[in-house]
N, C-alpha and C positions, 0 to 999 in steps of 0.2 A: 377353741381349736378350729370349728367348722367355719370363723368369719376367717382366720388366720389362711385357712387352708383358698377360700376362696378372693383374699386378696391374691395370693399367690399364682390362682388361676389367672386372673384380670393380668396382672404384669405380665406373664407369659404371654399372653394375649396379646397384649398392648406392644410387646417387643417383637414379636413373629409379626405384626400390622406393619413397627415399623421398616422391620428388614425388609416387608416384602415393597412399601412404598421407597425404601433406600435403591430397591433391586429394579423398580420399574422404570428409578431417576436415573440409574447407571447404563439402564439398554436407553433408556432415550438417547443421551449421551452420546451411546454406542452410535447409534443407530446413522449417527450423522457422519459420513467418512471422512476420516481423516487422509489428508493427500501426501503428508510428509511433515518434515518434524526437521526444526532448523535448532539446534543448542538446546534441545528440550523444549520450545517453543513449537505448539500445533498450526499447522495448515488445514484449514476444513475446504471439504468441494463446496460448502456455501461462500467463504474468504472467494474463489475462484467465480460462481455466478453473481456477486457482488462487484464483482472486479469489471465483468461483463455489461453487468446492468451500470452500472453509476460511471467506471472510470477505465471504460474502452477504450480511449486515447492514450493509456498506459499499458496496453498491455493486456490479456485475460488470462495464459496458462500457467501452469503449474511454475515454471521457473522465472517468469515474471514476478511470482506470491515471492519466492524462495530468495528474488533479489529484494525485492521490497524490503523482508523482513529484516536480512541482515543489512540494509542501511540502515535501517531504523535501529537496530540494536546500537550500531556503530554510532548515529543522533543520539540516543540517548546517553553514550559516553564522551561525544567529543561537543555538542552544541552547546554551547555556556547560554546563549540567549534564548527561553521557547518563545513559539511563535505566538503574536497578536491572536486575542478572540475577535479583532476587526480582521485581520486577514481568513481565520477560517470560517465568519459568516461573509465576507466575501466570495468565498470559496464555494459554501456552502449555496450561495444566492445563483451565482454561475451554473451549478450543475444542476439545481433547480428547475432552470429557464431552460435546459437543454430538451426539458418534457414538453410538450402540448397544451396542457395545462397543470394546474394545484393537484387535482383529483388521479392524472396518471401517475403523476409522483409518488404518492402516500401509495397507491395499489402496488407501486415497485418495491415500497419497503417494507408492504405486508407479503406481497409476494418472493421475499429474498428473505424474509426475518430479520427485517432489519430496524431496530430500535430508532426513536430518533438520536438520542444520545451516545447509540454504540454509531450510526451513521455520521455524526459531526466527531467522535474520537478518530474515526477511522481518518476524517481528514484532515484533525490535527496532527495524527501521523505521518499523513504526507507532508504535512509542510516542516515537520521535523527531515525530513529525508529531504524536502526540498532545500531546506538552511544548512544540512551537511555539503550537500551539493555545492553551493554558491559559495560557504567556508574555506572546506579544502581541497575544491578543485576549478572552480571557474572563477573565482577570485583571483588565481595564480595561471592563467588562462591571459598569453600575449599574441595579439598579430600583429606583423611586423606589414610596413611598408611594400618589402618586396615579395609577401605573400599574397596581398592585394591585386598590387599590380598583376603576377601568375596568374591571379583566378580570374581577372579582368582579361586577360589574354585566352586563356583556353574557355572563356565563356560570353566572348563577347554581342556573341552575335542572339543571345538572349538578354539583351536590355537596349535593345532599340537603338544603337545610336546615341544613346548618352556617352558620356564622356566617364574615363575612371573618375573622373575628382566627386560628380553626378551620382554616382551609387560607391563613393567609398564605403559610407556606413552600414550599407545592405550587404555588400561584401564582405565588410567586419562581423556582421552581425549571423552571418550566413557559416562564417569560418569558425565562427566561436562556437556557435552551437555544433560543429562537426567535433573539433579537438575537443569540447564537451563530452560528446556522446562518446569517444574513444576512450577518455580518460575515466570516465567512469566506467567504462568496460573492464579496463586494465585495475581499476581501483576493488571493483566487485571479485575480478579472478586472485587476489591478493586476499581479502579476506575471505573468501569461498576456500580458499586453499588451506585456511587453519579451522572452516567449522566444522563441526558434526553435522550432517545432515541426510536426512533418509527418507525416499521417495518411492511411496507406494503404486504400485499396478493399478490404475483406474479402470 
């Protein structure tokens, strides 16, 4: 009875250990704030200074995360093809080089928490959001002849002297990335309009 009595002891033991190590892992958890919640999917303020540190040329606040996330929802249901692991060490090599050297890199992703393998998911993400992009909207993305010409007219006097025929392609290429950036404007307010999503007080 007395070994019986003191198994009994130890397992109570052993279960009050692991609540309290369950309870330590859940404030840790906590502890990291959450900034908004897209479909039941978390936004962390670490998602945000990662955004800052690595991929400032897209963007760092809160409703930048909040578009991100819902393309990426939307890639994960409409892109048939993922992306190359040559394109996201590609990808990866580029933002690399944006450091000083090797050694500031690694102190960015110890200073962000940032895994090397949660850090190359994050940019197979984008390039999932990048392949919806080029999918179902700059794919179907036309410039017509007499928009050219327009923009060669109200901007002529920024290309030196060349001729339209001279910068047709920069003109093209200048227009596409505008009707780009609108359409996915308008794409984004379309599916923002049917999510859940909930944006806390920082």
């Amino acid at each position: 009875m007395l070994c019986l009595a003191k198994i009994k002891m130890r397992l109570i033991f052993l279960g009050m250990l692991l609540i309290g190590l369950l309870t330590t892992a859940s404030y840790a958890t906590l502890a990291e704030q959450i900034v908004a919640v897209v479909n039941g999917q978390l936004i962390f303020e670490t998602d945000i200074l990662r955004n800052q540190t690595f991929f400032s040329e897209e963007g760092s606040d809160v409703e930048t995360r909040i578009n991100h996330k819902l393309l990426l929802i939307e890639a994960k249901r409409f892109v048939l093809t993922p992306p190359e692991e040559s394109e996201v060490d590609l990808m990866f090599a580029g933002i690399r080089q944006k450091f000083s050297n090797p050694s500031a890199f690694e102190n960015a992703l110890k200073e962000t928490g940032f895994m090397l393998d949660d850090f190359k998911r994050e940019i197979l993400n984008r390039l999932w959001v990048k392949k919806l992009i080029q999918d179902r909207i700059t794919f179907f993305i036309f410039i017509t002849d007499a928009e050219v010409r327009q923009y060669y007219q109200n901007h002529q006097s920024d290309f030196g002297g060349k001729t339209v025929g001279d910068v047709e392609d920069t003109i093209r290429a200048i227009l596409e990335k505008e009707k780009e950036g609108m359409k996915v404007k308008e794409y984004i307010a379309r599916i923002k309009s049917q999510a859940k999503i909930t944006v806390n007080a920082r």
